[in-house]
Each structure stands twice: as structure tokens, then as C-alpha cells.
N, C-alpha and C positions, 0 to 999 in steps of 0.2 A: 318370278316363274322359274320352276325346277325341273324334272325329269329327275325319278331313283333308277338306279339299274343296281341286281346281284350280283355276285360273280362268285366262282369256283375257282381254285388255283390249285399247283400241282403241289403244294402242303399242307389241302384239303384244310385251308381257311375259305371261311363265308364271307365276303365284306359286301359291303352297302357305298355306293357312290351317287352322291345327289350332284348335276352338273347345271348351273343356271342356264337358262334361254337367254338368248340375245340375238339383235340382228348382225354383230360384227364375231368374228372370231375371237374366244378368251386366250387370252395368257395361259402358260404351263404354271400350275397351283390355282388355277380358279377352285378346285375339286379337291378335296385329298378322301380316299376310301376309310370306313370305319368297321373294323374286325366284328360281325355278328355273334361268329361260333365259330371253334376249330375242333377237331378230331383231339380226346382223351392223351395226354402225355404229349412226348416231343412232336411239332410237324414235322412230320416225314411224307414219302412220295409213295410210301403204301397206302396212304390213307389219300393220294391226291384224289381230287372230286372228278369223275368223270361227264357226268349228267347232270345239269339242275335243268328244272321245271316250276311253274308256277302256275296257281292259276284260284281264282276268287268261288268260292263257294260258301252260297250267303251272306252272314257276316265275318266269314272266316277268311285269312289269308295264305293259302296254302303254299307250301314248298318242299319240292322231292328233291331228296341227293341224292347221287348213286355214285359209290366211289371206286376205286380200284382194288380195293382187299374185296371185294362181294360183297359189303356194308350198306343198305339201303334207308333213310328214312324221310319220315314228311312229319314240317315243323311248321307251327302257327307263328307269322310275323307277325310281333306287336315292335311298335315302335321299332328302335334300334337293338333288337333281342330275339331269338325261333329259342318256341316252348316243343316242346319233343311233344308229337302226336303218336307215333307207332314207327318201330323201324325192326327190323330183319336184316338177315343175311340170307344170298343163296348160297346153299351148300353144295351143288352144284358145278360151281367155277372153279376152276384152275386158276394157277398162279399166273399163266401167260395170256388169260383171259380180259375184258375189262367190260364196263356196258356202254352201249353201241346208241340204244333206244332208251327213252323215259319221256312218259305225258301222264300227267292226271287230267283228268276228265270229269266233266258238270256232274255225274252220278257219284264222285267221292270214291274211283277206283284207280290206282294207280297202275302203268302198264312199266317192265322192266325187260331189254333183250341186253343179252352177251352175246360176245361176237362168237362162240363154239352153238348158238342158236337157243337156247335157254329161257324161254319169255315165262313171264307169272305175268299175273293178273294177282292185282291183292286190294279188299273190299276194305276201305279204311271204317277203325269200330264205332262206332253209333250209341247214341243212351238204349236204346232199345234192341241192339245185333253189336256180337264180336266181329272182330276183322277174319275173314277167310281169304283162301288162295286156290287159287286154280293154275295149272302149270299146261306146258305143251313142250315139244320139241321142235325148231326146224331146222332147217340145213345149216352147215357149218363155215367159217370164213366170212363169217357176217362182217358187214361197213357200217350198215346206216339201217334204223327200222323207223318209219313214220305210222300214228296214225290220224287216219281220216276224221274228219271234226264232226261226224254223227255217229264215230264207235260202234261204226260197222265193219271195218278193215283196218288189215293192218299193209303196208307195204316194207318191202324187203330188198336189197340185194348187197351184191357182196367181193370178193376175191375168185373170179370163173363162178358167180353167181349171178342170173339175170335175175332181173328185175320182175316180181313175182308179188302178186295181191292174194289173201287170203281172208274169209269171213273167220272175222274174231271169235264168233259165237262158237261156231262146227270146231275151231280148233283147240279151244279152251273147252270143250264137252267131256273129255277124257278119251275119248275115241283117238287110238295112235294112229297118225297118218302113215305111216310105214306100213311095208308087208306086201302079200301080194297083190292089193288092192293098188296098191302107188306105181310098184312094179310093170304091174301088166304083162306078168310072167303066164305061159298057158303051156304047160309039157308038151301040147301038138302042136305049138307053132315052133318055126325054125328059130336058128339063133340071132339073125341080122333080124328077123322080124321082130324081136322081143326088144331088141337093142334100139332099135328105131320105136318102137312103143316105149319104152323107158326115157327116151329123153321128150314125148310128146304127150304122154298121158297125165294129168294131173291129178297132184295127191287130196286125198279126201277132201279135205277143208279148203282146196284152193280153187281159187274161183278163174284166175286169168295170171299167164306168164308170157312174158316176152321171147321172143325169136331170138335165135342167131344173128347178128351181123351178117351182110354178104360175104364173100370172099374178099381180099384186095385185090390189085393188077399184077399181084404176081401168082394169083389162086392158093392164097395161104390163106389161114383159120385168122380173123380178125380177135384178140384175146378182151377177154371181159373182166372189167375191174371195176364195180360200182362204187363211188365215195362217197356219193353225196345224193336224197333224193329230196323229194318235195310234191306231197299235195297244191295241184293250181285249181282254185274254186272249192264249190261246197258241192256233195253229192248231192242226188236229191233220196231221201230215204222212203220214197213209198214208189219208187220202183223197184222191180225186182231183177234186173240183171244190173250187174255194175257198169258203172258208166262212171269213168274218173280220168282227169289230164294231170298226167304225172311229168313233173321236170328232173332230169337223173347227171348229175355231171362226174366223168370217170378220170381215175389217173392217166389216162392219154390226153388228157387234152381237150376232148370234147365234149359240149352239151346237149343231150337228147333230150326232145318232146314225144312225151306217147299217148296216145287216145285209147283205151281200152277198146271202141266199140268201132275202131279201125282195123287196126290187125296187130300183130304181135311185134314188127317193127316200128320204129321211131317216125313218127308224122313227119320231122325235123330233126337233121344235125347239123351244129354249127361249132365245128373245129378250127376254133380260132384262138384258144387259151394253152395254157400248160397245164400241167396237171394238177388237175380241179380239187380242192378242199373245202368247198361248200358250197351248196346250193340253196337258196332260200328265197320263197315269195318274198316278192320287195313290198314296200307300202304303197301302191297303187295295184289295179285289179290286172294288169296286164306289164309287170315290170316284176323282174327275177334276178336277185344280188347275187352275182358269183363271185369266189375269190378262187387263187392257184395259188403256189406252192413259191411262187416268184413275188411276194409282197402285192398284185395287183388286184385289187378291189370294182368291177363292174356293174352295172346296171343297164340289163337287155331289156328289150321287146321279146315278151314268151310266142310272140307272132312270126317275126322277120327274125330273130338274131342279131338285130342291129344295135349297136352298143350305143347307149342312152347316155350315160356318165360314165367319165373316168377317177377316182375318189384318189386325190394326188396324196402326198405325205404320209404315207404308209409303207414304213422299213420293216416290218415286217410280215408273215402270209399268216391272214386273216384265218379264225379256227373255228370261230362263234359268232355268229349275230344274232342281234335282237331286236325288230322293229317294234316302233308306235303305233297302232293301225290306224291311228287317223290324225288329221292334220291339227297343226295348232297356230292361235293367231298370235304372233309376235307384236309388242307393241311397237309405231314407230317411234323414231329416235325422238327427244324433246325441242332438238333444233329446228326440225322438220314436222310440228303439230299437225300442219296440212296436208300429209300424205298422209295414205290407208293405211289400216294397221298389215303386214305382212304373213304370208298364211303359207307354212314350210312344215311338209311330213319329216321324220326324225328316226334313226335307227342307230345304234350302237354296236363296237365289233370290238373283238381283243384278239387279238396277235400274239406271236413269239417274240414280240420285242417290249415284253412287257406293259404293253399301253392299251388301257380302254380308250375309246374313240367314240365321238359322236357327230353323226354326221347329220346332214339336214337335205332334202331334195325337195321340188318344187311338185307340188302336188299333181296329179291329172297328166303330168308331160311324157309318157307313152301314148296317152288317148288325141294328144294334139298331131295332126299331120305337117304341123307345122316344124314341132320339134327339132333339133339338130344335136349333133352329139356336142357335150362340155364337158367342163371340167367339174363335176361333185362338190361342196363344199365340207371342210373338214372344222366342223366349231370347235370342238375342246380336245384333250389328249389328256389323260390323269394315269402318271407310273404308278406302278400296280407292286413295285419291290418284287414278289414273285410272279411268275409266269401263270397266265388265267387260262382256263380249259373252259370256261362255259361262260355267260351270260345270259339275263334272264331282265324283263321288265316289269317293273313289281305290279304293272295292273292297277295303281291307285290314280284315280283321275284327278283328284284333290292336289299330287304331287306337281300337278302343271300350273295352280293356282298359288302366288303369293309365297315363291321361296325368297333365296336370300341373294339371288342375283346381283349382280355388281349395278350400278347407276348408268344411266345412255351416256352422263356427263365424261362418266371416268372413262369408259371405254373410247366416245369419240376423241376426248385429249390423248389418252396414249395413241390411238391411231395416227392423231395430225402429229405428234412429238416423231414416231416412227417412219412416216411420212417425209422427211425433212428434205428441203432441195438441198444437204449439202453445204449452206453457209451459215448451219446451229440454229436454224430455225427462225422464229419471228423475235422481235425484240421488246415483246412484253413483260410487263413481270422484272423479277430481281436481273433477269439476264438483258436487260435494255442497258443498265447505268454500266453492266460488266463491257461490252463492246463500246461504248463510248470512250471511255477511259484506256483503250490502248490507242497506241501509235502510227499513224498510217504510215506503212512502207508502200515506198514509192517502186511505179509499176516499172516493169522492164522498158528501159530504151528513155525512160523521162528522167531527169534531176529532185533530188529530192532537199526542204529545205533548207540543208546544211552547202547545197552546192558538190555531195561527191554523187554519183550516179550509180549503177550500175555497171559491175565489169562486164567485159566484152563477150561475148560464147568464144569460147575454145574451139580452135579450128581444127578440122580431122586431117589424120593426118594421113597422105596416099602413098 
């Protein structure tokens, strides 16, 4: 049993890393990564990958890069190879730009934002329609753009940008949200009154934005920096006002929960991290993986704030994950026939310190009241040579059936050798007849039998 994951690196190589299942932790080389595609001529860091995305349409297996020059495209994985589908550049972006946002979606369209606010909408081509584009504009100092899994919204925020939902349709219409329609400019109103309308009216296409922060205790402006945000649950698409629970984590340090159809402030914050680099639903329906900027990898309750796992052996801060959504059953060991087979969700992350990682958590265990906080398990680690910006799960269900896994045999013998009390282990095997065949030295304080003993301890001197 296998798991593939892709990855993006900042010399804008593709590689492919298949990591076996097990129920014990693998050795460093269980894994080694396989180079897919790289960027035309030398790698370089202009061409590094900023975005990948993935996602199964038909028999197709699709895949979006979006890289750091404005170079976009989506590649058909066959086997260990991507056959070029369609790809672009925005002309648009600046050199100190990069992109922010990328998801393809079940209808075959692919969604792209920079961080100066820059989104397309581009219709991948068909036997029967070419590929088209639709463009928009939104605010600028972007972090992070999600969207919602019925490609009805998009979510947004940013550097002194709140947190803001917009209907993808109205804003890809061509209709500019800008002007005095956004404004809420009126020549007979005063000027504090305009100013106050300008920061609470919303623009054409937007449906719902978040509030200011309060003050702090000293009545200063609380500053907004969004990093990281995250759809929690499925809309429901045959209503008609939005209704969505967004999780948003900021470079201060803390993680907000927001309910649209409460109010414009956060249901919940819980500032208890450093400054936050990712937020993402975890593999259970109420459990959210943050990482900061301090190498530390958690696993909350999107309820309490109560931290579920702490994921140890992580020297570096985590940039990207990618979960499994659903659980898989490990077999147990072959020593132990009589026990159940073991059933562990799985998610993968890459860091600054060059290592994909795969981790494993116990299914259900936010939904138990039982629960107690532990320690995460960390199964495999595979050096990456250059540093990964993105990971991605390749969507094949097949790849959890019948890889190339190491044997229960090999792994539990390295375990008990690693295990050892100390006096080299047991004495099976070639290493019995090696321990027979030395000399017994005789203990302190006894005669050994030649008759000379042991010399005296050396007395301290005062």
C-alpha cells in the first residue's frame, strides 16, 4: 500500500513521491522523489512553482501550475510524465508579484489570483469549444484566495485586507466593481459621511466582509494581516444568501472563526500560535491543521480551539499541506494476525527544510469527548534536494492498493534491533557464537581467575 503526492519546488521541478503505509514509522530513503517536468532551459527561481492544484475530471487527471514569472498551465498525468493541456501567461503581473490562489474545478475551469488582485477564470478547450478567459480585478496586497467547493465564491484577504466573499459569477461578468457605485460617493453628503460609507458599503460583486477588530487595552487600531484562509464545510447551493464558516489564521499569531450569517466579526479567536502560515481543514469534519512560522505543526478543534495533536520532528515551518479525505485501513503486523486491521487518516506537508512529510492521525478524534491532546504521528520524511513550495495528492484511489511497501517482517526487526536494552541486543543469529567467545572480565571488588583483582578507586583528594 502506497500514497503518491506532487510537489512544486522553487526550481520550478514537478516531482512525483510514492511513500508506502505502514503501521511503524519508515526509515529516511523509504521514498526517494521522481522529476515529472521542469521549466524549458536551466532551473532557476524565476520559473519557481508557486501553486499546484489537482483534481480528477472523468478519465482525466488534471494538474495546474502557476509559477512565479506569470506562466500558468494544466497537464494530463499519465503515469510518471504531464502531457501539456493549455497553458498562458498573465500579462498583467509584475515582477514583484506571484500567485496567491489556483483550484480547478469539476466543470474543467481553472481559477488563478496574484497577490496585486488579478484573477482569470480560464475555460480549459473541449473537442467541441476553445478555451476562453474571463478576467476581473480585486483589491491589492493579496495573501491567500480560496474557493468554495460549489463555484459559487470566491474568498479573499490580505496585508490591511479583511476578509471578504464575493459571487464569482457578478465578478467575472465584466461589470468593474470600481467607481462610484463601490465608492458610495454622493456630492451632498459631507465628507466624514462618505468616508464612513467607503469603508462599509460593498463593491458590486460582493456579497459579505468582515469587520474591524475591536480596539486593544490600550485603544489602538488592532492591524490586519490575513495569511492563511480556509473554507469549513459545503455551502448549500439552492440558497440564496450565503452562508459559509470560514477559518482565517494571521501573521499575529491568531486563528479566527467566522459565520457569515452572524456578523462581520469572528464567532472565535484563539491566540495562541506565532505567526500563522497555513491554515487548512484537517481530515475529519471538525479538526483544522495550522502551522507558524516557528517549525510547529497543530491540529485544533474548529469548536473550542483546543489543540488535538501536536506533530513532533518538524525543523522546519510547514508552507503546504495536503490531506487524504478519507481514512485507510492499514494492515496489522503478521506477528499480531489477531488484531484488527488499523484505520489512520493521512496528510502530507513540506517545509523549509526541505522534507515532504507524511503524517497519520486517528480518524473521528475531534468528534470523541473523550479525546485528550497527543503527540501526532510523523510516518516518513523524503529530502526533496530543493526546497518545495506546494504539494498536492494525486486523487488516485488505486495508489492506496498494492505498492511497494517494505514487509511487517523488516520493519518490526529494525524496530526491536533499534530498541536494544544496551547489552547489543539478543543473542541470535551469527551475534550468539560472537559474545561467547570473549573473555569474562571480572566485576569490580571480585578476583578474577588469574588471582589479580581489581585496583582500588583513587581516593579524592581534600
Amino acid at each position: 500500500m502506497s500514497l503518491r503526492f506532487l510537489t512544486g519546488d522553487e526550481n520550478g521541478l514537478i516531482k512525483s513521491v510514492r511513500i508506502p503505509i505502514s503501521d511503524q514509522p519508515l526509515p529516511d530513503g523509504s521514498a526517494c522523489p521522481v522529476t515529472l517536468s521542469q521549466p524549458p532551459g536551466d532551473p532557476t527561481r524565476n520559473n519557481a512553482v508557486d501553486k499546484l492544484a489537482l483534481r480528477t475530471v472523468g478519465p482525466q487527471k488534471l494538474l495546474a501550475v502557476a509559477r512565479n514569472g506569470g506562466a500558468a498551465s494544466v497537464s494530463e498525468v499519465e503515469g510518471d510524465g504531464l502531457r501539456i493541456i493549455h497553458e498562458w501567461k498573465e500579462p498583467r503581473m509584475k515582477s514583484a508579484d506571484s500567485y496567491i490562489g489556483l483550484a480547478i474545478t469539476p466543470s474543467n475551469r481553472v481559477y488563478t489570483c496574484t497577490t496585486s488582485g488579478h484573477i482569470r477564470r480560464t475555460s480549459l478547450p473541449s473537442p467541441s469549444s476553445e478555451a476562453s478567459t474571463s478576467k476581473a480585478l480585486l483589491p491589492m496586497r493579496l495573501c491567500d484566495l480560496q474557493i468554495s467547493s460549489d463555484e459559487r465564491y470566491l474568498a479573499y484577504g490580505g496585508d490591511e485586507v479583511n476578509l471578504s466573499i464575493w459571487d464569482i459569477e457578478k465578478a467575472l461578468s465584466g461589470k468593474s466593481p470600481s467607481g462610484s457605485e463601490a465608492q458610495g460617493s454622493n456630492a451632498n453628503e459631507a465628507p466624514a459621511t462618505r468616508k464612513r460609507k467607503k469603508n462599509t458599503e460593498l463593491f458590486s460583486a460582493e456579497v459579505w466582509r468582515a469587520k474591524n477588530l475591536p480596539n486593544d487595552f490600550l485603544s489602538l487600531r488592532q492591524p490586519v494581516h490575513v495569511a492563511s484562509l480556509a473554507f469549513l464545510g459545503d455551502s448549500s447551493s439552492e440558497s440564496s444568501s450565503v452562508s459559509q464558516h470560514i477559518i482565517t489564521g494571521d501573521r499575529y499569531g491568531s486563528v479566527q472563526r467566522y459565520d457569515t450569517r452572524a456578523s462581520g466579526r469572528p464567532v472565535a479567536k484563539w491566540p495562541m500560535f506565532k505567526s500563522v502560515r497555513k491554515v487548512q481543514r484537517g481530515c475529519s469534519e471538525r479538526e483544522i491543521l495550522v502551522s507558524d512560522s516557528e517549525s510547529n505543526l497543530f491540529s485544533i478543534d474548529s469548536r473550542t480551539g483546543k489543540i488535538l495533536r501536536n506533530f513532533k520532528q518538524v525543523s522546519g515551518a510547514v508552507t503546504c499541506i495536503a490531506t487524504v479525505p478519507f481514512p485507510i485501513q492499514v494492515p496489522a503486523p503478521q506477528s499480531s494476525q489477531s488484531s484488527p486491521a488499523i484505520v489512520q487518516s493521512y496528510f502530507s506537508s513540506v517545509s523549509l527544510d526541505r522534507y515532504l512529510r507524511l503524517h497519520s492521525t486517528k480518524p473521528g478524534g475531534p468528534k470523541d469527548k473523550n479525546v485528550v491532546s497527543h503527540t501526532g504521528q510523523t510516518r516518513a520524511r523524503v529530502f526533496m534536494k530543493s526546497t518545495p513550495t506546494s504539494v498536492v495528492w494525486d486523487e488516485d484511489l488505486n495508489s492506496t492498493k498494492g505498492g511497494d511497501a517494505p514487509t511487517d517482517d523488516n520493519v518490526n526487526n529494525d524496530d526491536e534491533d533499534d530498541e536494544g536494552d544496551g547489552d547489543g541486543g539478543g543473542e541470535s543469529g551469527s551475534d550468539g557464537g560472537l559474545w561467547e567467545d570473549l573473555d569474562v572480565v571480572a566485576e569490580d571488588g571480585e578476583d578474577s581467575e588469574d588471582g589479580v583483582g581489581t585496583p582500588p578507586p583513587r581516593k579524592r583528594r581534600l
